[in-house]
N, C-alpha and C positions, 0 to 999 in steps of 0.2 A: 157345525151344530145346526140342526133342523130348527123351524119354528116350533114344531109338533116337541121337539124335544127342549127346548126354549122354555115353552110354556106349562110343560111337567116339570121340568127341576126350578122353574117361577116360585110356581106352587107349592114342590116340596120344600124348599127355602122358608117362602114366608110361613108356611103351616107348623112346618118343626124348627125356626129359630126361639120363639120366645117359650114355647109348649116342650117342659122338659124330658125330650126324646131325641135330643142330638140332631142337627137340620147337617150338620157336616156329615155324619156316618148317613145320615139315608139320603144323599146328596153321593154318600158314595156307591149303597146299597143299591136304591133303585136305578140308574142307569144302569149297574152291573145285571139286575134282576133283567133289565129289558135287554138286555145283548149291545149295548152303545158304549160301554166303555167309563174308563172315570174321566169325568170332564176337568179333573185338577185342580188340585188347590188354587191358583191363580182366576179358573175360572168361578169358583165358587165365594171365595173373596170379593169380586168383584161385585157378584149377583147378591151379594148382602146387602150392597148400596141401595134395594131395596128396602131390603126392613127395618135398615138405619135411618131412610128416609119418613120410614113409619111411625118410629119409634119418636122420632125429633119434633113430627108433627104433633101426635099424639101427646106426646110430654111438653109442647110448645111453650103454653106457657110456665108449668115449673123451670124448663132450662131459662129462659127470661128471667123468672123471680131471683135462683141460684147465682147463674152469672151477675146480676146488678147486688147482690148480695155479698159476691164474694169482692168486688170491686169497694164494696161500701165498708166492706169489711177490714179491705188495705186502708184506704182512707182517713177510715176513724184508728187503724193502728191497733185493733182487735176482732181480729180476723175469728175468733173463737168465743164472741161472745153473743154475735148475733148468729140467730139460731138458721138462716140462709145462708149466710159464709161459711160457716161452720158446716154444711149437708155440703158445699161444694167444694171444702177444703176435703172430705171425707170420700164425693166422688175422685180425686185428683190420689190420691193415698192410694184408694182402691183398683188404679187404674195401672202406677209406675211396676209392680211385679209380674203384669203380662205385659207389658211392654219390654222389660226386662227379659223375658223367658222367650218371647215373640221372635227378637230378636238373633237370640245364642241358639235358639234351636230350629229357625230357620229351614234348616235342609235335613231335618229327622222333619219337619214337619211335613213337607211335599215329596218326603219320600216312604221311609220307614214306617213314622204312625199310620200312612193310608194302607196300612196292608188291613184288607177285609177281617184276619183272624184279630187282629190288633181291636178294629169297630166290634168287633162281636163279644171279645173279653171285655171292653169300655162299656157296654150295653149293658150288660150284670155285674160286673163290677160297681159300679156309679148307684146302678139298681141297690143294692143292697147297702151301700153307703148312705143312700138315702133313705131306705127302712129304719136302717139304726137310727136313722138321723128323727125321721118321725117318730122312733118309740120312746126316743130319748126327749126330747123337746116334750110330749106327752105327757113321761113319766115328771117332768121337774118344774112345767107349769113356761107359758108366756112371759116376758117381761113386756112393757109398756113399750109403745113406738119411741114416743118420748124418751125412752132410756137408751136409744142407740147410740151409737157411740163409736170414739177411733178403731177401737179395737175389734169392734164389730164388723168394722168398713174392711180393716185391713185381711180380717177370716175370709170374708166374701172376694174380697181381690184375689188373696190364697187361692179362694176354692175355683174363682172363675181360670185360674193357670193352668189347671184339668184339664180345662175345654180344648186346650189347645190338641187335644189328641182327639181324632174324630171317633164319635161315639158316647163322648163324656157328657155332652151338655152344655153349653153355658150356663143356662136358666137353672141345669137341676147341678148342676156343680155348685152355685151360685146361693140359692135357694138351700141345698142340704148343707154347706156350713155355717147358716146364715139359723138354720133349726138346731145344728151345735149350738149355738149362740144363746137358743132362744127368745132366736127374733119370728113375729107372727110371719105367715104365712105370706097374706097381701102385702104387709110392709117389707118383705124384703123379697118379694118378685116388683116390686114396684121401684125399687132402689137396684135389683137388677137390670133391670131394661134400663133405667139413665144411666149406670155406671157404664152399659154395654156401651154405650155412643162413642167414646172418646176410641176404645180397645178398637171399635170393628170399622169407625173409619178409617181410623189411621192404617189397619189392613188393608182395607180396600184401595186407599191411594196406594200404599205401597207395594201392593200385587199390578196393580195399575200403569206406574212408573215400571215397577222393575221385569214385567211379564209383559210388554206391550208388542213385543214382536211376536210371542204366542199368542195372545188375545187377538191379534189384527188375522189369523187363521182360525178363528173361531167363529169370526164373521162381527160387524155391527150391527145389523141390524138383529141377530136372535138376543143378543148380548141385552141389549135395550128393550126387546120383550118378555126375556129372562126377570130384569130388573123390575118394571112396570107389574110382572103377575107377583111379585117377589113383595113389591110394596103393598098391593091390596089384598094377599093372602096373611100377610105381616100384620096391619091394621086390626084385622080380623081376629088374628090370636093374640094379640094384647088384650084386646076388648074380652074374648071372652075367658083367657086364661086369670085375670084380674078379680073379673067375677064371679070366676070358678072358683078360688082362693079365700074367698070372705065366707066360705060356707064348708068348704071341704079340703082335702086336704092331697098328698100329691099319691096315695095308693095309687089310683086309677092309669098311672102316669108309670110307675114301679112297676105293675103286675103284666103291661104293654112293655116296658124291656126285658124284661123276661121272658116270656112271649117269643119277641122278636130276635135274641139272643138265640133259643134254643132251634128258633126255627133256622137260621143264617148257619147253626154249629151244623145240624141237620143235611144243609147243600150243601157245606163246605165243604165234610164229611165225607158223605155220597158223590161230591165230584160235581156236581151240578152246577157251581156257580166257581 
């Protein structure tokens, strides 16, 4: 791996991990688009430790409040009745059926799901899960932030086990079962991004560990520029995907995999990619 190629798939990372357009399928899309190849699960895993690190800083202090929360919550021996133990017992809920899934499908995941036809079905597929999902939330009205709930958590966990096939999305996997729910928009991209922490480092040490003799052929030092453009591409769409969400809603995001969908069926088609 090039720096020059380091520091585009940096950026495609942090730009499409938290902005629901799938950072894994155009992670596998554009190298393929530039003639470079897929750089592999293992190494795309890795280059997350970016926007994980974005994500941690940015939410710094709610994981501080949640963790001393959840702590205060054993303690007192009512883990569910303060309302910080209780958001961390919820990310913890949200987190064990991708970890569960992460696991058993392992080797469909660095093999099978990266096949481009595979990202291109996930692209309008997802897309249209997520229309329903805005027309439905729409049609039946918001519930209050306040009204979230285990069962809320456990949807969102659901929907984020999607992602596991490149193309899906975290954020709009996340985010559209989360609008089954009828949860707002902001509050449950914003409960996506911390629920993301625990799922995507725990990948990354273990693409880490268990892919280190590939990784060490990919070079260190693009690996660590990969990550660094990863982090401040990352920062960036938190900030404005957050404040995109208190005002609007995720069309714009929809009508872009589709888009992208028909263009990818298009080369695939024709032979071109």
């Amino acid at each position: 791996m090039s720096i020059l190629q380091a520091i585009v798939l940096g950026l495609v990372q942090g730009l499409t991990e938290f902005i629901p357009i799938s950072s894994t399928g155009h992670l596998k899309i554009v190298p393929e688009l530039l003639g470079w190849g897929d750089p592999g699960a293992a190494a795309s895993a890795v280059i997350q430790f970016g926007t994980i690190l974005a994500v941690i800083i940015y939410f710094f202090r709610d994981i501080v409040r949640l963790t001393a929360g959840f702590f205060r919550g054993l303690a007192m021996r009512k883990p569910f009745e303060d309302p910080d133990s209780r958001e961390a017992w919820f990310v913890i809920a949200a987190t064990i059926p991708i970890v569960v899934l992460g696991i058993l499908l392992k080797k469909q995941i660095e093999t099978t799901f990266r096949s481009t036809w595979v990202v291109t079905f996930m692209l309008v597929f997802v897309a249209i899960l997520m229309q329903v999902a805005e027309s439905y939330a729409k049609r039946r009205g918001f519930r209050p932030a306040e009204e979230f709930n285990l069962r809320d958590a456990i949807a969102m966990g659901l929907g984020q086990c999607i992602a596991l096939v490149p193309g899906a999305s975290r954020s709009g996997s996340t985010i559209m079962t989360a609008l089954f729910r009828r949860v707002t928009h902001e509050y449950a991209a914003r409960f996506s991004f911390i629920m993301s922490i625990p799922a995507i480092t725990a990948a990354g040490v273990f693409e880490l560990v268990s892919e280190r003799e590939h990784l060490a052929t990919v070079g260190m030092t693009p690996m660590i520029v990969a990550i660094v453009v990863a982090f401040i591409s990352g920062w960036a769409s938190i900030f404005f995907l957050l404040r995109y969400l208190r005002t609007h809603t995720t069309h714009i995001f929809i009508y872009y995999r589709y888009a992208l969908g028909v263009v990818m069926a298009a080369l695939l088609l024709g032979g071109f990619i």
